[in-house]
C-alpha positions as CSV (number, residue, x, y, z in Angstrom):
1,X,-35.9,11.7,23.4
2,X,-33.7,9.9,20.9
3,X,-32.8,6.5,21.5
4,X,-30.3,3.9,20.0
5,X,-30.6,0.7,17.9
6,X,-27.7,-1.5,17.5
7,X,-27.4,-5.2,17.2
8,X,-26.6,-5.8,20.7
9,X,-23.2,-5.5,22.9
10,X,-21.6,-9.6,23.3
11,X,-19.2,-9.7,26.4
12,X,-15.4,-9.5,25.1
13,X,-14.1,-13.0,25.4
14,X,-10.2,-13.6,25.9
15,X,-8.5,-15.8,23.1
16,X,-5.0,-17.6,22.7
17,X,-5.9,-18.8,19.8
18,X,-5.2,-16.6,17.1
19,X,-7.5,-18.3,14.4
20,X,-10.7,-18.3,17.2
21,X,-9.9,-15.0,18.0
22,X,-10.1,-14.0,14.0
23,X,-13.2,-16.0,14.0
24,X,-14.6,-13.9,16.6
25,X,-13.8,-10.6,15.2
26,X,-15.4,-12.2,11.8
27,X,-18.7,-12.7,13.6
28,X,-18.5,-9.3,15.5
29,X,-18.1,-7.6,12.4
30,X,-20.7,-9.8,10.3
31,X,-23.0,-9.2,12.3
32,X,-22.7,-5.6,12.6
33,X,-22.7,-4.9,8.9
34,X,-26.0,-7.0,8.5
35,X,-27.3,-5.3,11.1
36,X,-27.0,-1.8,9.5
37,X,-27.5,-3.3,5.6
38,X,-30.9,-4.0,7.2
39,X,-31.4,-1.1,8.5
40,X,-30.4,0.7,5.8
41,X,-32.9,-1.0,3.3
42,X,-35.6,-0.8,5.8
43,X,-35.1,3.4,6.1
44,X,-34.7,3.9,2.5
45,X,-38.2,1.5,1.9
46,X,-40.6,3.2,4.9
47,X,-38.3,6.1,5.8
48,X,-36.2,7.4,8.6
49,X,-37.7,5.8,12.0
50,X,-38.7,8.9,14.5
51,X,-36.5,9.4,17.3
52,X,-33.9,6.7,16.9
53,X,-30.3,6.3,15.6
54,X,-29.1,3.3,14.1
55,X,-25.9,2.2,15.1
56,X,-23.0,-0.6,15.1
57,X,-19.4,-0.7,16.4
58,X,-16.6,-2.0,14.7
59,X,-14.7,-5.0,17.0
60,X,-11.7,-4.7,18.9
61,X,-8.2,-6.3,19.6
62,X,-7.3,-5.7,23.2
63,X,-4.1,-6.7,25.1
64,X,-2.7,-6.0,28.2
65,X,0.6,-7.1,29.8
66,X,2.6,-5.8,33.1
67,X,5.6,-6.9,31.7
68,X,8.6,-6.2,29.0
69,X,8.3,-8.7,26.5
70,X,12.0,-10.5,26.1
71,X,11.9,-11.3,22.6
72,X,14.4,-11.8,19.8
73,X,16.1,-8.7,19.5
74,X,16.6,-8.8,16.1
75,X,12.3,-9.1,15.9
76,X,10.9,-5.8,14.8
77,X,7.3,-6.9,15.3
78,X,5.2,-8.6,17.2
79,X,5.4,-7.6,20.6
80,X,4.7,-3.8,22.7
81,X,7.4,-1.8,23.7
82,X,6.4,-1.7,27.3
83,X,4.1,-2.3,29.5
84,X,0.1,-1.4,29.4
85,X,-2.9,-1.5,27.5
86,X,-3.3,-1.6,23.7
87,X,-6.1,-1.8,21.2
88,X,-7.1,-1.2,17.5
89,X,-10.4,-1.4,15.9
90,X,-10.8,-4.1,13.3
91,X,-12.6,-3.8,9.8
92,X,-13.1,-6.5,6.8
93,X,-11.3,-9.0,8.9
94,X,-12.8,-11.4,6.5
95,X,-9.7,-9.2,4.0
96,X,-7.5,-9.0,6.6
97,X,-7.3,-12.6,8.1
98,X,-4.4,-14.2,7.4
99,X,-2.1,-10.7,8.1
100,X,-4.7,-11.1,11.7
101,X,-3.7,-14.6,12.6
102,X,-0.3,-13.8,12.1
103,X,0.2,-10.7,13.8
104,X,-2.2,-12.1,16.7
105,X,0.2,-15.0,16.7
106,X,3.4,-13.1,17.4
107,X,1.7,-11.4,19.8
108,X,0.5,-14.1,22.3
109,X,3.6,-16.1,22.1
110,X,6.1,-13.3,22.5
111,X,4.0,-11.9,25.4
112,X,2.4,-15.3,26.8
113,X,-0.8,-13.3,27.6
114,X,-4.2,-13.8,25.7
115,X,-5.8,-11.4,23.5
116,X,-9.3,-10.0,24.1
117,X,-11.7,-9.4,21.2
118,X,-15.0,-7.6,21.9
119,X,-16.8,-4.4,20.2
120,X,-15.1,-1.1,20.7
121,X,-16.8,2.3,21.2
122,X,-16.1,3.3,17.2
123,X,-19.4,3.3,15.1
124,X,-19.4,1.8,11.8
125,X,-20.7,4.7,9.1
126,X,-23.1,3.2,6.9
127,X,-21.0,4.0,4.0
128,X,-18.5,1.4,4.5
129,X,-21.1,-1.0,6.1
130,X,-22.9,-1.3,2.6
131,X,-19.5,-1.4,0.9
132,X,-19.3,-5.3,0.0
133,X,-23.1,-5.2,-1.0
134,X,-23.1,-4.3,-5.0
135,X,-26.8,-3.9,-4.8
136,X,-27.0,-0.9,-2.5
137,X,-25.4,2.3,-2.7
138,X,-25.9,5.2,-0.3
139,X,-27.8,8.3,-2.3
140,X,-26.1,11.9,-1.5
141,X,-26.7,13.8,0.9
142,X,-30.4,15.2,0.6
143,X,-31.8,12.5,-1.7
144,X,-32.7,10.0,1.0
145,X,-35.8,11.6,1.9
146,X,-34.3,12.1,5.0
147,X,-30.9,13.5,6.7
148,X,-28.8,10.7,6.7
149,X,-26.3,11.8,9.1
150,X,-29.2,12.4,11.6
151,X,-30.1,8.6,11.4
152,X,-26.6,6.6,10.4
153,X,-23.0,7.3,11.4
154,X,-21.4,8.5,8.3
155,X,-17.3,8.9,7.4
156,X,-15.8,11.2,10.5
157,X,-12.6,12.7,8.9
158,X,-11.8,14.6,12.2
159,X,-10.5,10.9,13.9
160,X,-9.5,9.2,10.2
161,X,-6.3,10.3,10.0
162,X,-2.3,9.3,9.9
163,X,-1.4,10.4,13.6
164,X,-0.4,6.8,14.4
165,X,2.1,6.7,11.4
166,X,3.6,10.1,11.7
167,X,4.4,9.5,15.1
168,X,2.4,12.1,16.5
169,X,-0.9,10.0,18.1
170,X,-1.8,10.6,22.3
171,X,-2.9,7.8,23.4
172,X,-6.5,8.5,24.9
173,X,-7.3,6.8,28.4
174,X,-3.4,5.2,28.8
175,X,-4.4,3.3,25.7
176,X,-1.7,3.1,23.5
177,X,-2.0,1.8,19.5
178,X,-1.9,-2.0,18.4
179,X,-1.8,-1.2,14.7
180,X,-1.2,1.5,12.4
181,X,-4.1,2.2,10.9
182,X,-7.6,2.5,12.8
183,X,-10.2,0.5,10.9
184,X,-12.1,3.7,9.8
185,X,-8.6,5.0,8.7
186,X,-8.7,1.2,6.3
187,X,-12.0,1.4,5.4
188,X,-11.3,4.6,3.8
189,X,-8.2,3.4,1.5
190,X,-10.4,0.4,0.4
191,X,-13.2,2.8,-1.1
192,X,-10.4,4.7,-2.4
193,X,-8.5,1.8,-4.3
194,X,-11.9,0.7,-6.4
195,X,-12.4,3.9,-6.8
196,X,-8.8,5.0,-8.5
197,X,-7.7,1.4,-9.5
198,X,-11.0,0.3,-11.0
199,X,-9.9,-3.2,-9.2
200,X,-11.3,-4.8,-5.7
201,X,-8.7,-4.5,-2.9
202,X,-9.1,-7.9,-2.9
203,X,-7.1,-8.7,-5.5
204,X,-4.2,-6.8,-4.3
205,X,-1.4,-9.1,-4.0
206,X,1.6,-8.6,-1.4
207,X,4.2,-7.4,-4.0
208,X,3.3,-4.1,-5.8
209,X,5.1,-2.4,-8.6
210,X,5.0,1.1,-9.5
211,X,5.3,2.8,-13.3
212,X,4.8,5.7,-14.9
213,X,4.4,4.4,-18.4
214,X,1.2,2.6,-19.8
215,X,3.9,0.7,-22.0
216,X,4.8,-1.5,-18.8
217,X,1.0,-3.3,-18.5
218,X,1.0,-5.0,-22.1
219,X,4.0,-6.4,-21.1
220,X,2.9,-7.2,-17.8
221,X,-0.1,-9.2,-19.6
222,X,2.3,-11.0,-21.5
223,X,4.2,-12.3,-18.3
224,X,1.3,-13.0,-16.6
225,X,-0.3,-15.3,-19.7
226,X,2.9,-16.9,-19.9
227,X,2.9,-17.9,-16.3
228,X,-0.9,-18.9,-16.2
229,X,0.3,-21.2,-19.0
230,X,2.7,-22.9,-16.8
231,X,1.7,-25.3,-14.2
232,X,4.6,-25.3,-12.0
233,X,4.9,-21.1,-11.9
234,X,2.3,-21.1,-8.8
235,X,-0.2,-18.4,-10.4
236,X,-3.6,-19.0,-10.7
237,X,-4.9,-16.0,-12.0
238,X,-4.4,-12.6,-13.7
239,X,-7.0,-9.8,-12.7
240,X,-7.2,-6.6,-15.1
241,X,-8.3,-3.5,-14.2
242,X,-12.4,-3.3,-14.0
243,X,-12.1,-6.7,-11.9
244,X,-12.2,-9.1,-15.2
245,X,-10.2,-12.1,-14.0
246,X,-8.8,-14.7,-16.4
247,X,-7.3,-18.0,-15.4
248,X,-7.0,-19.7,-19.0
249,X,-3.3,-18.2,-20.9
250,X,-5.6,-17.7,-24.0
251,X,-8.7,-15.8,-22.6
252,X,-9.5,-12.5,-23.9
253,X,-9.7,-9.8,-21.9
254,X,-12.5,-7.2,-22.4
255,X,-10.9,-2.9,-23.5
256,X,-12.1,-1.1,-21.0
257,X,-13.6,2.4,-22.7
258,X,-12.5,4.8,-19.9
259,X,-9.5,3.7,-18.1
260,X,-9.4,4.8,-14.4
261,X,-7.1,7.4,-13.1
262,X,-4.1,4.6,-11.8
263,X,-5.0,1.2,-14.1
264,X,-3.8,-2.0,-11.7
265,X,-3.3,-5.6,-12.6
266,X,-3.0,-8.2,-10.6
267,X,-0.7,-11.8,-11.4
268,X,-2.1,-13.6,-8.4
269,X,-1.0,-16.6,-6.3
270,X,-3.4,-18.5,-3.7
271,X,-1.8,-17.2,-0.3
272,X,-1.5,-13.4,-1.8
273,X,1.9,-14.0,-2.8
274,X,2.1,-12.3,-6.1
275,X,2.5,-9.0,-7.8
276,X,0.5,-6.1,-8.6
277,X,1.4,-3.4,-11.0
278,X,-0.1,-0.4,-10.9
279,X,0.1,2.8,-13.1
280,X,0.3,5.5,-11.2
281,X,1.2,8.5,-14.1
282,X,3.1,11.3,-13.7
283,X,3.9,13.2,-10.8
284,X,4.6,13.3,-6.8
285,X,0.8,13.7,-6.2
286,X,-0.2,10.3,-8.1
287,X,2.4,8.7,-6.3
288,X,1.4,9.9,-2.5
289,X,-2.4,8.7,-3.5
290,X,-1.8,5.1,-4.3
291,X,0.7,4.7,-1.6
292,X,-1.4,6.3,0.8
293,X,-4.2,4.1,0.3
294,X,-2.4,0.6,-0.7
295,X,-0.3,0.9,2.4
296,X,-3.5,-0.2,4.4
297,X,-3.6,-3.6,2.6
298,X,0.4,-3.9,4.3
299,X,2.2,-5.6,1.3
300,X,5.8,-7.3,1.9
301,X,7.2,-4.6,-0.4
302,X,7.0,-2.0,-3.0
303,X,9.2,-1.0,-6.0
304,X,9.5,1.6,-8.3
305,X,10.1,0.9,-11.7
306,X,9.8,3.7,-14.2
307,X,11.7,6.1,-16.8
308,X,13.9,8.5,-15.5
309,X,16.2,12.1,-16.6
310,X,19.9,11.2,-16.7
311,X,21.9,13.5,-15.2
312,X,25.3,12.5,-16.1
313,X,27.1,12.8,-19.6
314,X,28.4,9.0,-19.0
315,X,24.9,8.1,-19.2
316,X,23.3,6.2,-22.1
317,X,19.5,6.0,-22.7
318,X,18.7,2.9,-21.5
319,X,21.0,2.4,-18.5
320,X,20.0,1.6,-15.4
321,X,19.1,3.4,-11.8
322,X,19.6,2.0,-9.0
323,X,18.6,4.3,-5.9
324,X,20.3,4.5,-3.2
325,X,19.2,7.8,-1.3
326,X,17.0,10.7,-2.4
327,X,16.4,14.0,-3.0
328,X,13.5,15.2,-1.6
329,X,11.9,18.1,-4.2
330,X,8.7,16.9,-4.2
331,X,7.1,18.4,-1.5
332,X,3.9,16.5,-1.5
333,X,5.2,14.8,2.0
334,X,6.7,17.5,4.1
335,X,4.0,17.8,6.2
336,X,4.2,14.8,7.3
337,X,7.4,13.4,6.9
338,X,9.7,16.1,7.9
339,X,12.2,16.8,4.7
340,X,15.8,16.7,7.3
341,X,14.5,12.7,8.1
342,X,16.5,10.1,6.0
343,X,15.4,7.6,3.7
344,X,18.1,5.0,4.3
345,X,18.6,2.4,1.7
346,X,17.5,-1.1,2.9
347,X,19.9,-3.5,2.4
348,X,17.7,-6.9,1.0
349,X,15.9,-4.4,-1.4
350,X,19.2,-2.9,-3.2
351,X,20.6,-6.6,-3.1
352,X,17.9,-8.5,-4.8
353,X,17.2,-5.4,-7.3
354,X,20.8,-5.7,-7.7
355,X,21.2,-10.0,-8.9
356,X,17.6,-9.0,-10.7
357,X,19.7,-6.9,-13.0
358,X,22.6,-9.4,-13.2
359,X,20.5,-12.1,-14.0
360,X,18.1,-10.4,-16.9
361,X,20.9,-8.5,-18.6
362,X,23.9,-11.4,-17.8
363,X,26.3,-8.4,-16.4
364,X,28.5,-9.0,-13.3
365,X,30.3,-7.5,-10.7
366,X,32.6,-4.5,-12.1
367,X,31.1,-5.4,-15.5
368,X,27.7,-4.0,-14.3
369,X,28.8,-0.6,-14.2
370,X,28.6,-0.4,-18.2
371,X,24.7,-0.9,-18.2
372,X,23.6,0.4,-14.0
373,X,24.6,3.3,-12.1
374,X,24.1,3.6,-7.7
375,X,23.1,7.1,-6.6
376,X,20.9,9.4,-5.5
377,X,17.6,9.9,-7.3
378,X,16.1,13.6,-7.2
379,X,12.1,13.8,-6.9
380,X,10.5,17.4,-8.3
381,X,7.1,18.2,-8.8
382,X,7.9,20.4,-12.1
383,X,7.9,18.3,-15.2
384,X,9.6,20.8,-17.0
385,X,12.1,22.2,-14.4
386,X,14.6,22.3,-17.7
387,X,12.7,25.5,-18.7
388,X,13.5,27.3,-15.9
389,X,16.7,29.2,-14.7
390,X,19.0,26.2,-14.3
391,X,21.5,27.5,-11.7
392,X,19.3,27.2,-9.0
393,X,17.9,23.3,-9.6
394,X,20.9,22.3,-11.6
395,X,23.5,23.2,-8.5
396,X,21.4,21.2,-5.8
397,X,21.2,18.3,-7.9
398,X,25.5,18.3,-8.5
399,X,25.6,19.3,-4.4
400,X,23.4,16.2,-4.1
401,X,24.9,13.8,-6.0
402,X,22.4,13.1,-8.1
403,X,22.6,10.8,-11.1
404,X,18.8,10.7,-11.9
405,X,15.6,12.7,-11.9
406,X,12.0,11.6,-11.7
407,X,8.6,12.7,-10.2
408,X,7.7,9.8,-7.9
409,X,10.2,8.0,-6.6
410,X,11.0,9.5,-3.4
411,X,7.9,10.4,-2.5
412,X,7.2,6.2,-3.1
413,X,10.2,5.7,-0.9
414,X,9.4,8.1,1.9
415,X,6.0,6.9,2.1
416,X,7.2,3.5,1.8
417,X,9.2,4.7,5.7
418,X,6.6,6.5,6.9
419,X,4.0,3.3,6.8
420,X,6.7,1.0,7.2
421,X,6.8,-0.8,3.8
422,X,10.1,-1.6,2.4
423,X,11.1,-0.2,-0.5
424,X,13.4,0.4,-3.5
425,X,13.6,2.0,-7.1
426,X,15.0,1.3,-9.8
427,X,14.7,3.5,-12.9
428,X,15.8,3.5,-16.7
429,X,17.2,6.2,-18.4
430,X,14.7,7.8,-21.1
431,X,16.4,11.0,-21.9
432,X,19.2,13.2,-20.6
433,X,17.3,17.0,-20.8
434,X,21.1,18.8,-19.7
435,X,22.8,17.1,-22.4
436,X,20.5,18.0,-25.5
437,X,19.1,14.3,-25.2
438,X,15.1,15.6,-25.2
439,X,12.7,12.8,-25.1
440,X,11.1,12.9,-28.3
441,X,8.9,10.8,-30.0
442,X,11.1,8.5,-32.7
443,X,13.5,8.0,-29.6
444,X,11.0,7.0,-27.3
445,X,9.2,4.9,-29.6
446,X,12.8,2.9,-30.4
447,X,13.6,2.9,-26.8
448,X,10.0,2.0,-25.5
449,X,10.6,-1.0,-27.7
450,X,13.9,-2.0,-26.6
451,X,14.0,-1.6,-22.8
452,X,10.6,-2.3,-21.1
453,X,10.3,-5.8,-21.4
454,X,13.9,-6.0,-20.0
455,X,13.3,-3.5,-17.1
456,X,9.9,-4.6,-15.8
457,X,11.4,-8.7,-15.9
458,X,13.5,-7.4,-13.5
459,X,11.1,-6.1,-11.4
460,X,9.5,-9.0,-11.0
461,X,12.7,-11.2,-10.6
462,X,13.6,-8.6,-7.6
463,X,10.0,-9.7,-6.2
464,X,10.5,-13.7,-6.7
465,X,13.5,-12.7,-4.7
466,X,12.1,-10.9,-1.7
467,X,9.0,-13.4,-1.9
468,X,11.3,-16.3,-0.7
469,X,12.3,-14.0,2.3
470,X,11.5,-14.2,5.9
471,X,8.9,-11.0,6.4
472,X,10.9,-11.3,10.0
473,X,14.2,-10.1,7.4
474,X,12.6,-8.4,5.3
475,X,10.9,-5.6,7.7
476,X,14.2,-3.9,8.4
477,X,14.3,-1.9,11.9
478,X,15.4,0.6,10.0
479,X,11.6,1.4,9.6
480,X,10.9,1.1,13.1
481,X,10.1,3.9,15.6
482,X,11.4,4.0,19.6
483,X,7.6,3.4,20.5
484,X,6.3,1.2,17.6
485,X,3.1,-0.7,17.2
486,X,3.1,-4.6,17.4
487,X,1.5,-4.9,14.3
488,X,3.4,-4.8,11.3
């Protein structure tokens, strides 16, 4: 007969407190993750123990109400739809705790009912248990000495999944979703991000940017030196990829001799406030992985700033993008965003990209038009679509509207809707492939030099904008479902 160790099963306590009832989950979850560290250590020293699984649970938010919330109507968070019973396991609340407090917050005193905290029915695998410990790693499969899987609960891809964010989750028992992502689901993205990023997802900041261009990060450095050299700018620290984090302006920061497959930097303020650039490459694929997995970490917002094809003969290299719907060609998402749904433009994105690019290049109003175009941006997952027949691709772009063509920004945006993160894009014009205008490499070099210090300062001017924002304006309900989650 097998039997079951675990650190033991406290009675779920009710809180209206939000910070007790983070402290809670914080001990529920500490204690777990000892628990099976220890256990861990003590199999892999004297070997599997004979009949007996090793187990913990990850904690649980619970809430209940019998009544429709009357809230603020223009609130697009914080409260259930209807009601009935609602939970969400919890992981790394330690991460996670200010996002916690607040959303816990919003919930109590929209709803006036308590929340319970207590340890749900979901096992913890062992792999993400021994995650924060750098001094153990988990061996593969068959070089413990022992099946691992017959011992320790290990990653169950068959329940970590995105059926909460596509809409398409049945609630089990009545019990309907607090959150959108499970904390297996998280755990998951966090092993991810060190693992693409080379950086700690605790560095990620609430304010991400998105290139395609390497050229983007030495300028990035040079911002984020400058700022560390002034006292009143509110950073404290700049974080390179491999986790070497410098707070002095003059510090030297160690070449890394394999860069990982997205390199991230992080210009960091105390309450997560600041940005994070990361260089996701070329192509829609790229682009669906880091947004896939940095979504979990729920950021205020996410922009695109890279090079883009202009597709109009009025055009200049250098000019601006500014997005304002897209063309879908990318096809990395339509299974699970269907292609006919929308990616609406949301209006505090388009307006702060919009004074970003005032301010940095000193254009205004009709005068704007010289140096920035609004359109449509087309997404394809063919670099070089120019070499085939160009009847077909060339006619859906003019049906479309298109002015510009990348690989990543729509799929950014639509995953940016599907996991309810605002966002926008704005490009630069690198080359114009239907007018003769090839990118090639004395023109990129001269226009490299020219346009990405411009283009990524106003990146991060959009971002100072939207940082001073409510998150109440910010979160459009244009991102929000009939049946939506409470938590953001």
């Amino acid at each position: 007969m097998i039997t079951t160790k675990h650190p033991g099963h406290p009675p779920a306590e009710q809180f209206t407190d939000a910070t007790e009832a983070v402290d809670r989950l914080e001990l529920l979850y500490n204690q777990a993750t000892a628990f099976l560290c220890e256990e861990f250590i003590r199999a892999m020293a004297d070997g599997a123990p004979d009949n007996q699984r090793i187990r913990a649970y990850y904690p649980e938010i619970r809430f209940s109400t019998l009544t429709f919330a009357q809230v603020d109507s223009r609130l697009s968070f914080g409260h259930v739809s209807a009601p009935g019973t609602y939970a969400t396991t919890v992981t790394r609340p330690d991460l996670f705790r200010n996002y916690l407090i607040q959303q816990i917050s919003l919930l109590i005193r929209n709803h006036g009912q308590p929340v319970t905290i207590g340890v749900s029915d979901t096992p913890i695998p062992v792999h993400f248990a021994v995650a924060s410990r750098p001094d153990l790693t988990v061996p593969q499969e068959g070089a413990a000495g022992f099946t691992l899987r017959d011992v320790f609960d290990v990653p169950d891809l068959s329940t970590t999944n995105d059926d909460i964010v596509n809409g398409t989750f049945q609630p089990a028992n009545g019990t309907g979703p607090l959150a959108l992502f499970t904390a297996q689901r998280i755990d998951y993205s966090l092993a991810r991000l060190s693992h693409y990023t080379a950086t700690s997802p605790e560095h990620f900041q609430n304010h991400v940017l998105f290139t395609n261009y390497q050229f983007y990060v030495a300028e990035f450095e040079a911002y984020a030196r400058a700022q560390l050299a002034d006292p009143e700018s509110g950073y404290t620290s700049f974080v390179s990829t491999g986790d070497h984090e410098i707070t002095d302006p003059a510090a030297p920061i160690p070449a890394l001799t394999k860069l990982p497959q997205m390199p991230t930097y992080h210009l960091k303020r105390a309450d997560g406030s600041g940005i994070t650039l990361v260089n996701i490459g070329v192509g829609p694929s790229n682009a669906k992985t880091a947004t896939d997995h940095i979504a979990v970490l729920r950021p205020h917002a996410w922009l695109m700033v890279g090079h883009c094809a202009g597709l109009r003969n009025t055009q200049a290299l250098g000019d601006f993008v500014l997005a304002h719907g897209y063309l879908r060609e990318d096809h990395v998402l339509d299974d699970d965003l269907p292609i006919w749904t929308p990616i609406p433009a949301l209006a505090e994105i388009q307006v702060a990209l919009e004074e970003a690019v005032e301010e940095v290049t000193e254009f205004e109003g009709y005068d704007l038009k010289r140096i920035m175009r609004t359109g449509t941006v087309a997404t394809i997952d063919n670099r070089n679509w120019e070499l085939r027949d160009q009847s077909g691709p060339v006619q859906r772009l003019s049906q479309s509207r298109a002015i510009a063509l990348d690989m990543e920004s729509a799929t950014i945006a639509a995953n940016g809707y599907r996991f309810r993160v605002p966002y926008g894009t704005l490009l630069c014009v690198s080359d114009k492939p239907l007018h003769g205008e090839l990118k090639l490499p004395g023109m990129a070099s001269d226009f490299y030099q020219t346009q990405v210090a411009r283009h990524l300062q106003i990146g991060i001017k959009a971002m100072e904008r939207l940082r001073g924002m409510p998150l109440e304006r910010l979160h459009s309900r244009k991102l929000r479902s009939f049946d939506e989650t409470a938590f953001l």
